[in-house]
Biopython code that builds the backbone (N, CA, C, O; Angstrom):
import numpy as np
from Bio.PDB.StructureBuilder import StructureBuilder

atoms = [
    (1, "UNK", "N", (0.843, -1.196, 0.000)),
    (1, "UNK", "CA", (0.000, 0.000, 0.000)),
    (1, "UNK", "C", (0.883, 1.253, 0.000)),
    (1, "UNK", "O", (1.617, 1.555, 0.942)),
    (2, "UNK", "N", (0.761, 1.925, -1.078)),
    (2, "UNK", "CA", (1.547, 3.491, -0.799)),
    (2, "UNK", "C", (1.245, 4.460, 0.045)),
    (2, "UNK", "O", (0.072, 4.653, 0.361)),
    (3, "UNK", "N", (1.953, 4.986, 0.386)),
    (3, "UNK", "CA", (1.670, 6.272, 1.563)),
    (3, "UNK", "C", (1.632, 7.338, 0.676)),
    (3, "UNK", "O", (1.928, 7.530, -0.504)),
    (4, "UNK", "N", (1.033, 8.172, 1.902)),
    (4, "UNK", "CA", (1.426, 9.683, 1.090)),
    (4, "UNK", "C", (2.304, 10.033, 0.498)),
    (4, "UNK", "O", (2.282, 10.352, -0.690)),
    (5, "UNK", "N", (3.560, 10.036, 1.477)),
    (5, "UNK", "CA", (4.781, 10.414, 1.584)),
    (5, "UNK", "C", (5.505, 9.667, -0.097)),
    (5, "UNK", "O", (6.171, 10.323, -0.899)),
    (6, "UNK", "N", (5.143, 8.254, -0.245)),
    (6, "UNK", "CA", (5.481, 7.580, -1.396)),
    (6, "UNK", "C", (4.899, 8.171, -2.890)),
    (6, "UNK", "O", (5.408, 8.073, -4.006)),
    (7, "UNK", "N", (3.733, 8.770, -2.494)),
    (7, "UNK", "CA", (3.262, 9.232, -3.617)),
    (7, "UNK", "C", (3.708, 10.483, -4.147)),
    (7, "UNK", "O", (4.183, 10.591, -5.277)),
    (8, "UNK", "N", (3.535, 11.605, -3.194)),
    (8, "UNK", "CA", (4.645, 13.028, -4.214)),
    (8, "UNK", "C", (6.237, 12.899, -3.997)),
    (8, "UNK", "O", (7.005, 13.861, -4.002)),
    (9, "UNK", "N", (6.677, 11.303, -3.771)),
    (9, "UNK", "CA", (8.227, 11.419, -3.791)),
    (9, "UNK", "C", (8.312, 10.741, -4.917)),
    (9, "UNK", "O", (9.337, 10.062, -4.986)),
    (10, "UNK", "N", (7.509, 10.670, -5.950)),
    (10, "UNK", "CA", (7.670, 9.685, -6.854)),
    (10, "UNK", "C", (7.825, 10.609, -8.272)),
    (10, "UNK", "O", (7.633, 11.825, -8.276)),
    (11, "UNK", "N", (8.119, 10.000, -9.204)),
    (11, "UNK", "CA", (8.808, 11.037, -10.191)),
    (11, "UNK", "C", (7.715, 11.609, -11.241)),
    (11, "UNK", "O", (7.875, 12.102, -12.358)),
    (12, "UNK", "N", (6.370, 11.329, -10.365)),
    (12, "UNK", "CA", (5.417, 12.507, -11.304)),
    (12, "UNK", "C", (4.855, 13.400, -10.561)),
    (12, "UNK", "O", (4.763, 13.246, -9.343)),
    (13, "UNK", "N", (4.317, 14.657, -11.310)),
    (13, "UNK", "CA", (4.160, 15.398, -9.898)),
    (13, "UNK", "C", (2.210, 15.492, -9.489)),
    (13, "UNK", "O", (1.120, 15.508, -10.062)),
    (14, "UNK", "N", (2.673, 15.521, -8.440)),
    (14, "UNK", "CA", (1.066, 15.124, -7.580)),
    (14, "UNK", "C", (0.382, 16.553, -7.525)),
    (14, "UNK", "O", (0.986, 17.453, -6.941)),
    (15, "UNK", "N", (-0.643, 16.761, -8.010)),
    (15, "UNK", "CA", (-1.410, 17.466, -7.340)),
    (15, "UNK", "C", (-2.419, 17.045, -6.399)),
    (15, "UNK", "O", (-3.261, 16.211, -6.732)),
    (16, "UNK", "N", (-2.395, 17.639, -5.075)),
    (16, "UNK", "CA", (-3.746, 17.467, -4.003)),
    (16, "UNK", "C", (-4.465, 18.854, -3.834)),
    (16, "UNK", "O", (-4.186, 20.053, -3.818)),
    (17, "UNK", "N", (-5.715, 17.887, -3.696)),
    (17, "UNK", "CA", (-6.525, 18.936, -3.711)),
    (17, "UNK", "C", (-7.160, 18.632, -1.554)),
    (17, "UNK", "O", (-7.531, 17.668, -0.883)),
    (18, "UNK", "N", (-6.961, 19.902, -1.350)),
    (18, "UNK", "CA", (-7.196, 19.784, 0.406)),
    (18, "UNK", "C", (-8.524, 20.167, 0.013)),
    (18, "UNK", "O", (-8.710, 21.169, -0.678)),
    (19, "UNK", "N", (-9.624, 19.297, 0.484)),
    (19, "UNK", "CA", (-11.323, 20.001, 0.608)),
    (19, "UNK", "C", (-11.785, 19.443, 2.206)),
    (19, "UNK", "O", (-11.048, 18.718, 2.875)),
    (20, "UNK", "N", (-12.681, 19.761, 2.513)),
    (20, "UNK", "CA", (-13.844, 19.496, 3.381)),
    (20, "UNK", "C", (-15.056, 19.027, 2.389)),
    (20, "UNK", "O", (-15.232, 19.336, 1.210)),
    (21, "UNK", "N", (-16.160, 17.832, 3.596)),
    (21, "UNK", "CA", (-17.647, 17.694, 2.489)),
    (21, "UNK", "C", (-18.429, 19.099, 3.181)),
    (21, "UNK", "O", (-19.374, 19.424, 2.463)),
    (22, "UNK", "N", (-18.325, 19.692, 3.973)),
    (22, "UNK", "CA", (-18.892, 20.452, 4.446)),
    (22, "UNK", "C", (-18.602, 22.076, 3.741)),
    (22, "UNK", "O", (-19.154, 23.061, 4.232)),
    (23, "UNK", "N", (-17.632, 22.190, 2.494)),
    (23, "UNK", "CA", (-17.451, 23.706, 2.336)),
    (23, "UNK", "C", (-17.764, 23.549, 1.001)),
    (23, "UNK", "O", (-17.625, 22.615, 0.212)),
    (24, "UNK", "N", (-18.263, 24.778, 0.910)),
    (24, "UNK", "CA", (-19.024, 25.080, -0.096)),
    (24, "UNK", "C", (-18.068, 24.675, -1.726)),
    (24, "UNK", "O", (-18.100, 23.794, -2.586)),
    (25, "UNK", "N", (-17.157, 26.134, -1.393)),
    (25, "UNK", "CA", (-16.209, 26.668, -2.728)),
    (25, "UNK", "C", (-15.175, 25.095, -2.994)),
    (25, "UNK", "O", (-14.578, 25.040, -4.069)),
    (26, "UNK", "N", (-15.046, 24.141, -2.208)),
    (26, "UNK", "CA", (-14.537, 23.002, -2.481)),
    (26, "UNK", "C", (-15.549, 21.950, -3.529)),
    (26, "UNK", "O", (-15.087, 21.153, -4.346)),
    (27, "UNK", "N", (-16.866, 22.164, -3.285)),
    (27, "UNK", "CA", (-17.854, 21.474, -4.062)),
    (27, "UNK", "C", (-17.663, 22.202, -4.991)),
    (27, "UNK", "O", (-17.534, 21.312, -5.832)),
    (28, "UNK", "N", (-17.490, 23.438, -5.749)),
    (28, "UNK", "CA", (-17.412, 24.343, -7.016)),
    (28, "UNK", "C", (-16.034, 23.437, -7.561)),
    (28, "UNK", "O", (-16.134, 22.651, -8.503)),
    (29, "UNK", "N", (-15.161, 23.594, -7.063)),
    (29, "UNK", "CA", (-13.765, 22.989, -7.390)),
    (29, "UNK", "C", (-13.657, 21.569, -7.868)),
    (29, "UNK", "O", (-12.891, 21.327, -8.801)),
    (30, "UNK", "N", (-14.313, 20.670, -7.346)),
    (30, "UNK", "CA", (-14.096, 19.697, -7.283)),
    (30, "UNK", "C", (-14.138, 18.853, -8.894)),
    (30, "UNK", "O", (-13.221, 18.163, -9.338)),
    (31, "UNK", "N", (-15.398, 19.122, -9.548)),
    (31, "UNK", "CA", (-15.140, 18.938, -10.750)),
    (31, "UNK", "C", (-13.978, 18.960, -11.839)),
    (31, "UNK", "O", (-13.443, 18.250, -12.691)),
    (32, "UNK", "N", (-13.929, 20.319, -11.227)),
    (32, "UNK", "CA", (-12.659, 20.926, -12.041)),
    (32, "UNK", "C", (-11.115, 20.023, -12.275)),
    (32, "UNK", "O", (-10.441, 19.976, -13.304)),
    (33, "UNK", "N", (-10.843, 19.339, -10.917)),
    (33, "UNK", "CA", (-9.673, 18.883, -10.277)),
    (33, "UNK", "C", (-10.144, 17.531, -10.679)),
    (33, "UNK", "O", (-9.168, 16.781, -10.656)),
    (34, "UNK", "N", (-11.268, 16.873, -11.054)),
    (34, "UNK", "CA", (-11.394, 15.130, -11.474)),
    (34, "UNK", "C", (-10.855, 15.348, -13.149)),
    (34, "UNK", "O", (-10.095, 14.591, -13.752)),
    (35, "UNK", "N", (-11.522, 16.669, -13.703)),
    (35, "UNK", "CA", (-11.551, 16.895, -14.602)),
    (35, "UNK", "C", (-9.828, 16.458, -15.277)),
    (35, "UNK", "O", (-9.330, 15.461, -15.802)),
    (36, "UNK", "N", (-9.449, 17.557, -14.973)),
    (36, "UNK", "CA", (-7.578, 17.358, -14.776)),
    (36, "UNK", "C", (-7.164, 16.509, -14.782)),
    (36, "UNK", "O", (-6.256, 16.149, -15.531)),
    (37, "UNK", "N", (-7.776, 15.794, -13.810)),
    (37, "UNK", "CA", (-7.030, 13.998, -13.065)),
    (37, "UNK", "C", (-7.135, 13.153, -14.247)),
    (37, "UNK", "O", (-6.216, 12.380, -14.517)),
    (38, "UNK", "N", (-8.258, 13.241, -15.029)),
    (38, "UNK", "CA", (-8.575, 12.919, -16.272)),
    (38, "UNK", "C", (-7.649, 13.001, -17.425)),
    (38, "UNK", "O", (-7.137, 11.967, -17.853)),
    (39, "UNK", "N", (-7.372, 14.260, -18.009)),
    (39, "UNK", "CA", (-6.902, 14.986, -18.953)),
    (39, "UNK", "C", (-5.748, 14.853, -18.722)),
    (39, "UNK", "O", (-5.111, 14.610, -19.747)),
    (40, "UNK", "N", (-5.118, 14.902, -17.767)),
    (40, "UNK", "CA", (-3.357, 14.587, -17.580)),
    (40, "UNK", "C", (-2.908, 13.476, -17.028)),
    (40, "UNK", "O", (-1.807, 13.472, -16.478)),
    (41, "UNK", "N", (-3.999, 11.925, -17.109)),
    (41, "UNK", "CA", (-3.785, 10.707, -16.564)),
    (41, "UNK", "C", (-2.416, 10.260, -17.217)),
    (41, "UNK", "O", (-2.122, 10.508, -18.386)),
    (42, "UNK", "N", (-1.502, 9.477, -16.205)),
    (42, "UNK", "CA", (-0.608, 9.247, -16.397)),
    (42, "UNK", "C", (1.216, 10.156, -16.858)),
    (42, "UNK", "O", (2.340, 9.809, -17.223)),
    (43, "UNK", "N", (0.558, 11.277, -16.564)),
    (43, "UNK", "CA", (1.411, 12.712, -16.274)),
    (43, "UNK", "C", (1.482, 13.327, -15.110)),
    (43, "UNK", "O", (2.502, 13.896, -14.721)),
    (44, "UNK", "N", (0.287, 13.255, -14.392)),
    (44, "UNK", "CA", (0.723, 13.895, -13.150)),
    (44, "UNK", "C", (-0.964, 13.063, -12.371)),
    (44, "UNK", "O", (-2.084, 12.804, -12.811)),
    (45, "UNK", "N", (-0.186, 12.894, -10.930)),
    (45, "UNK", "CA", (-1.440, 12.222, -10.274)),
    (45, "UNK", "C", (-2.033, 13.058, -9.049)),
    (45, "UNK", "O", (-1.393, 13.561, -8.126)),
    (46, "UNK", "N", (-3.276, 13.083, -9.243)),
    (46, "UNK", "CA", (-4.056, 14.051, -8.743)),
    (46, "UNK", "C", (-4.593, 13.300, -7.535)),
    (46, "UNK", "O", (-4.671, 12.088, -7.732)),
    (47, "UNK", "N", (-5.133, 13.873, -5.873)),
    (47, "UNK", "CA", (-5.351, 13.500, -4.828)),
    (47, "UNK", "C", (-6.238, 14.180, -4.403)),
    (47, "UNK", "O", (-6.226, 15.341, -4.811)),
    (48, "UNK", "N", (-7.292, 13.810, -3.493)),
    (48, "UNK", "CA", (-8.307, 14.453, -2.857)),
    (48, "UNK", "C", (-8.053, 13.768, -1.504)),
    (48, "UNK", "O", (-7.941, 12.558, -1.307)),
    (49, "UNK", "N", (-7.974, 14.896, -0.495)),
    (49, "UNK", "CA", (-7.500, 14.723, 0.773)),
    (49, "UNK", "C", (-8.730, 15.648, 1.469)),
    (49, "UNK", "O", (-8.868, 16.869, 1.398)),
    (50, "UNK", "N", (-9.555, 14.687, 2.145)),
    (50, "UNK", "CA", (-10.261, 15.646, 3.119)),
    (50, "UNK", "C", (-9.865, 15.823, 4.491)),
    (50, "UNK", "O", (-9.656, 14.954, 5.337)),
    (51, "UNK", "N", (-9.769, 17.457, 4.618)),
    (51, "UNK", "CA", (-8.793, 17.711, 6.100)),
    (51, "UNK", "C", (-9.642, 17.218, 7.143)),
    (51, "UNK", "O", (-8.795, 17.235, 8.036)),
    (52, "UNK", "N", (-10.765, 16.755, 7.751)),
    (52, "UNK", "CA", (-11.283, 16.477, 8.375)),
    (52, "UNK", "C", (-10.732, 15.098, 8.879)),
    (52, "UNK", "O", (-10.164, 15.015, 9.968)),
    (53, "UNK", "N", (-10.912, 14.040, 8.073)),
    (53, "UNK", "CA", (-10.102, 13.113, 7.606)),
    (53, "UNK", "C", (-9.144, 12.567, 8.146)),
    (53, "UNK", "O", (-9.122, 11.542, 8.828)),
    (54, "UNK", "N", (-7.849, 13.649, 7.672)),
    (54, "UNK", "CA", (-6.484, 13.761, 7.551)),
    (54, "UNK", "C", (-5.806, 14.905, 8.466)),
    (54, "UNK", "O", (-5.039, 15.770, 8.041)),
    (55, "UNK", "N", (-6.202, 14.758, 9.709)),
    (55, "UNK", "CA", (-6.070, 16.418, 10.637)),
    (55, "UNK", "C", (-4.275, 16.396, 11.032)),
    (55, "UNK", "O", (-3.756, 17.512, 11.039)),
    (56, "UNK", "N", (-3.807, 15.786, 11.192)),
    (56, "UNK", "CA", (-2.795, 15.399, 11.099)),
    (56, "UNK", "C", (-1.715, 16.046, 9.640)),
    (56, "UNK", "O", (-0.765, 16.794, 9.871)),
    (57, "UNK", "N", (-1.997, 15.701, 8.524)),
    (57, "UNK", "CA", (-1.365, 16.312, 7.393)),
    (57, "UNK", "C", (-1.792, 17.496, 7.136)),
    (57, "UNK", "O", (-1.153, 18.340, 6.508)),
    (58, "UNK", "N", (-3.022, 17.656, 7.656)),
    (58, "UNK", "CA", (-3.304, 19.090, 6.941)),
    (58, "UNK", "C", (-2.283, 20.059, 7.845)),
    (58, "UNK", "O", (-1.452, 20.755, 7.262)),
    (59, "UNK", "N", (-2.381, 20.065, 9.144)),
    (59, "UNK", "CA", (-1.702, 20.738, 10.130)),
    (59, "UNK", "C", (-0.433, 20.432, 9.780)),
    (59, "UNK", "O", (0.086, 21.445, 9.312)),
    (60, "UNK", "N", (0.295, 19.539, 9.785)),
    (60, "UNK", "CA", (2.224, 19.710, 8.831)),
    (60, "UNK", "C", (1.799, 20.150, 8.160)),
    (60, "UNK", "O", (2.497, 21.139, 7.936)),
    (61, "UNK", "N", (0.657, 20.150, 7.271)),
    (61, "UNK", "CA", (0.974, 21.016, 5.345)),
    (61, "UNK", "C", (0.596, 22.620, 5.512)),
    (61, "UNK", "O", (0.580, 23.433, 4.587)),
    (62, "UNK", "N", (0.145, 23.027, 7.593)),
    (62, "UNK", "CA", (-0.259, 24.340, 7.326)),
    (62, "UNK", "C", (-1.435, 24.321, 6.569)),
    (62, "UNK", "O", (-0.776, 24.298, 5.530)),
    (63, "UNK", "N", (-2.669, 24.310, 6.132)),
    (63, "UNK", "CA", (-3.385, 24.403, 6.207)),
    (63, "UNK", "C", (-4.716, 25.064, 6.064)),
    (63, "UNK", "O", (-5.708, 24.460, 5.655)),
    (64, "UNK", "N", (-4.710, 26.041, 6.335)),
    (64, "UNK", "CA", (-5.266, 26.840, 6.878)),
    (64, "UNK", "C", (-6.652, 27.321, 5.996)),
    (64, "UNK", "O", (-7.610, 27.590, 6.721)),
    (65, "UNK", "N", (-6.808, 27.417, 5.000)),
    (65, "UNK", "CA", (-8.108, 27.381, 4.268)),
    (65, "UNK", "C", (-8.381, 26.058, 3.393)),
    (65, "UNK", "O", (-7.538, 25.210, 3.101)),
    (66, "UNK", "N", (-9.805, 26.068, 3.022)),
    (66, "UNK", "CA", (-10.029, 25.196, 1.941)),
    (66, "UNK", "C", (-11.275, 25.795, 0.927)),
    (66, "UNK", "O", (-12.313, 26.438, 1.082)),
    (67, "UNK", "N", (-10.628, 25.270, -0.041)),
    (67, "UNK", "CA", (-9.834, 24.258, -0.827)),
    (67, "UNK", "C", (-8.668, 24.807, -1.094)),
    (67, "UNK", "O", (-8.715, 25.902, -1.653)),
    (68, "UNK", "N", (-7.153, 24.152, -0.745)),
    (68, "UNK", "CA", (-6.073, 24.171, -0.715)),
    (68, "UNK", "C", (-5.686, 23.738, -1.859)),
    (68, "UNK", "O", (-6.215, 22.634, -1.982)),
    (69, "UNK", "N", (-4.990, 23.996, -2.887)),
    (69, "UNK", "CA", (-4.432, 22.943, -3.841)),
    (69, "UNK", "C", (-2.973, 23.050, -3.475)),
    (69, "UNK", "O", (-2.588, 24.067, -2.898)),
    (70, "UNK", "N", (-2.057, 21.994, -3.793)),
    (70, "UNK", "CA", (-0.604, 21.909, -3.693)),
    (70, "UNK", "C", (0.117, 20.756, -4.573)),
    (70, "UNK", "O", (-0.306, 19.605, -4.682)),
    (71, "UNK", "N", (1.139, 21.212, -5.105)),
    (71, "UNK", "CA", (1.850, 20.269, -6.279)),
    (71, "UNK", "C", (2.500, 20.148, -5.623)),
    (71, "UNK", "O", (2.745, 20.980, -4.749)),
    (72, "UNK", "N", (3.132, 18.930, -5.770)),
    (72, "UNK", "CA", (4.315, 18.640, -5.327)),
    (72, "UNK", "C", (5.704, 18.020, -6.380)),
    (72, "UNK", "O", (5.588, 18.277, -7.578)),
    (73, "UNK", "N", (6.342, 17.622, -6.157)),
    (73, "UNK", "CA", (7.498, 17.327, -7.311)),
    (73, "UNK", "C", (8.664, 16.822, -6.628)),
    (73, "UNK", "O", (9.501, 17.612, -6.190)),
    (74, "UNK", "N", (8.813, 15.386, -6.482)),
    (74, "UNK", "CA", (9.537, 14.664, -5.925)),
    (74, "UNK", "C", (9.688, 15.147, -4.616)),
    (74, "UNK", "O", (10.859, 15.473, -4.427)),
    (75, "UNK", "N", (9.050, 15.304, -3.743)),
    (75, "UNK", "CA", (8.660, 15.306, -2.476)),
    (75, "UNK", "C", (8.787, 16.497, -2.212)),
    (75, "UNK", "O", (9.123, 16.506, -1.028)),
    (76, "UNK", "N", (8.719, 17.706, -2.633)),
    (76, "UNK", "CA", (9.279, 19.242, -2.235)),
    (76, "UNK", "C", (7.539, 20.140, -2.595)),
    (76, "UNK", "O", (6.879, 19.403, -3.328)),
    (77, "UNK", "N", (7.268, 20.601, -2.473)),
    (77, "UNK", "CA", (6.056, 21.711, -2.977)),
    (77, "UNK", "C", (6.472, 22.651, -3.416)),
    (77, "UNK", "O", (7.310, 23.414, -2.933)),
    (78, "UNK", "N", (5.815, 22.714, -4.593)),
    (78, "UNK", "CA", (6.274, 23.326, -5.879)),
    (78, "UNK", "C", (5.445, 25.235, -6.155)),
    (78, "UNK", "O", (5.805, 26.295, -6.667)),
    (79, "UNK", "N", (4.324, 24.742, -5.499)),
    (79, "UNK", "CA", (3.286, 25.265, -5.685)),
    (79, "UNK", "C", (1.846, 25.192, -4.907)),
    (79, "UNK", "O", (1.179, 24.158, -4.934)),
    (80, "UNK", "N", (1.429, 26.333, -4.232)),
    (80, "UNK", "CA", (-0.117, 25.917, -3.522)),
    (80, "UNK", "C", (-0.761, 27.335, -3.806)),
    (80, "UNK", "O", (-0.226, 28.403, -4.102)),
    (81, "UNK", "N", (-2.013, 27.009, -3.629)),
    (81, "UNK", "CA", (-3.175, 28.134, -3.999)),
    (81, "UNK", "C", (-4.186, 27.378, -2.728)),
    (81, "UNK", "O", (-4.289, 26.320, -2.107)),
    (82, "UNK", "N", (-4.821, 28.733, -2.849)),
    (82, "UNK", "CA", (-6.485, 28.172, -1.832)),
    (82, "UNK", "C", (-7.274, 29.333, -2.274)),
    (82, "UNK", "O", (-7.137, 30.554, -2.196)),
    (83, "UNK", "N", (-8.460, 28.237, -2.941)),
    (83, "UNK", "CA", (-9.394, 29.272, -3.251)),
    (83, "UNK", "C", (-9.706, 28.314, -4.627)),
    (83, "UNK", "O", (-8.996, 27.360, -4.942)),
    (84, "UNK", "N", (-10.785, 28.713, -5.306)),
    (84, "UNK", "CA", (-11.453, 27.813, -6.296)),
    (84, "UNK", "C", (-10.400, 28.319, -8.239)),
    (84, "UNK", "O", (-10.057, 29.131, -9.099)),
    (85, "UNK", "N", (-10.415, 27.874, -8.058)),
    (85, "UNK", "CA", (-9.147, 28.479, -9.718)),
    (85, "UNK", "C", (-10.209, 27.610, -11.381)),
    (85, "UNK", "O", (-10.892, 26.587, -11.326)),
    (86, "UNK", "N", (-10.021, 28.270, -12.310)),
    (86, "UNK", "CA", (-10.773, 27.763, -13.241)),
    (86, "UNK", "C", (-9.929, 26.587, -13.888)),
    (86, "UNK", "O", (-8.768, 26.325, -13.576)),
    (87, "UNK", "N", (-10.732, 25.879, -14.892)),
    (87, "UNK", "CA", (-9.896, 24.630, -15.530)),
    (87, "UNK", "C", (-8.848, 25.117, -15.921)),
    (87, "UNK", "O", (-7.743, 24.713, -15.557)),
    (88, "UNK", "N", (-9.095, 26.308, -16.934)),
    (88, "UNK", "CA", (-7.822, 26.754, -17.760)),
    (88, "UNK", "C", (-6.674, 26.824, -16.891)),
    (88, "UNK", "O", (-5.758, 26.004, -16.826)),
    (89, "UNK", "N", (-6.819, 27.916, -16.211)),
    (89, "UNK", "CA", (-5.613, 28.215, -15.359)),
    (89, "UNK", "C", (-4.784, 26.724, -14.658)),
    (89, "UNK", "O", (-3.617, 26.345, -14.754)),
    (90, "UNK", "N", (-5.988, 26.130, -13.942)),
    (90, "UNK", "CA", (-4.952, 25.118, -13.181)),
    (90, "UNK", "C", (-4.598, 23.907, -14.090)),
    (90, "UNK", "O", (-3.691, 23.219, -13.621)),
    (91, "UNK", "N", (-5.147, 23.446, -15.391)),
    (91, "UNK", "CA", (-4.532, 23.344, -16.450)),
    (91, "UNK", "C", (-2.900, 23.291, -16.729)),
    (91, "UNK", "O", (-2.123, 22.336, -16.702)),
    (92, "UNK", "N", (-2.657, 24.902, -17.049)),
    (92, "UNK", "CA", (-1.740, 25.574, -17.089)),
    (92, "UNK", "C", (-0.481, 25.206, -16.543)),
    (92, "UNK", "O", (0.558, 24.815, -17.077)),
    (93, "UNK", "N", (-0.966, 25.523, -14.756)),
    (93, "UNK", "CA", (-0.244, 25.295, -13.580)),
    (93, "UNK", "C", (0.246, 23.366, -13.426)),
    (93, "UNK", "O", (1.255, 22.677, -13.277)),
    (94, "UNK", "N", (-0.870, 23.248, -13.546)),
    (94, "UNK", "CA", (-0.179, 21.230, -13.339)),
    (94, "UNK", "C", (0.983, 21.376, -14.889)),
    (94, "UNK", "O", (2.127, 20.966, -14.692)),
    (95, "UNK", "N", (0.741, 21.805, -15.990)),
    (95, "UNK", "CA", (1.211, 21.329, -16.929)),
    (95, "UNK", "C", (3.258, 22.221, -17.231)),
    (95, "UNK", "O", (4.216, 21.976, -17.965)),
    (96, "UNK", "N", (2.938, 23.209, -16.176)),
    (96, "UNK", "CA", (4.150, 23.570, -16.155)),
    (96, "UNK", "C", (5.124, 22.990, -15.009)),
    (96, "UNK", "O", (6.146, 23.461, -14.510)),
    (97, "UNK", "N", (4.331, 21.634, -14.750)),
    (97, "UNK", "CA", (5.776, 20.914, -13.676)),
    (97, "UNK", "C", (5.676, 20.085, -14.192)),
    (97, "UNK", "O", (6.355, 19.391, -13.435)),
    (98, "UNK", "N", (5.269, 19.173, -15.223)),
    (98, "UNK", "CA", (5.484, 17.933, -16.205)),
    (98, "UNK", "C", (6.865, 18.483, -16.851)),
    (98, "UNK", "O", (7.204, 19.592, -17.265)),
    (99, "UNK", "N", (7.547, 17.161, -16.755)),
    (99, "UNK", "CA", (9.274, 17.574, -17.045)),
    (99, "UNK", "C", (8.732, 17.037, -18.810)),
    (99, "UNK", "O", (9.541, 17.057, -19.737)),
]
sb = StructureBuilder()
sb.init_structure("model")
sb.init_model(0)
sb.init_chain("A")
sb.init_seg("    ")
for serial, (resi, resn, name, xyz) in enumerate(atoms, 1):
    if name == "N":
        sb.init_residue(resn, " ", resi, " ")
    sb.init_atom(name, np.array(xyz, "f"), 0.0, 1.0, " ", f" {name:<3s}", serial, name[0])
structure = sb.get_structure()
């Protein structure tokens, strides 16, 4: 079974998406981010982590709003946003850490 830790140390880069079932602007998002997971299968692997969940990682990852997004790239974070972002843009963003 892989861990977290195994998964953004691995040589594609992960996007997670931090939500709650309880917040709103994470249900707006959420599409968006399967969408992706879709469109860049086998380029970069996409995660849904609910902090409720996971209280433990969210608090090391800091935290602090949701929906959180964060790339990672062989175990380092590359990149995070919080707040709902459109396809295009985060598009964009996953596709400029594909080596």
């Amino acid at each position: 079974m892989e861990t977290f830790d195994d998964i953004i140390k691995g040589d594609k880069p992960v996007l997670v998406d931090f939500f709650a079932t309880w917040c709103g602007p994470c249900k707006v998002l959420s599409p968006t981010v399967e969408a992706l997971g879709k469109e860049l299968a086998g380029q970069v692997r996409v995660l849904k982590m609910d902090v409720d969940k996971n209280e433990a990682l969210a608090t090391q990852l800091r935290i602090q709003s949701v929906p959180t997004l964060i790339i990672f790239k062989k175990g380092e974070i590359v990149w995070r946003s919080s707040g709902v972002m459109d396809h295009g843009s985060l598009l964009r963003k996953a596709q400029s850490y594909i080596d």
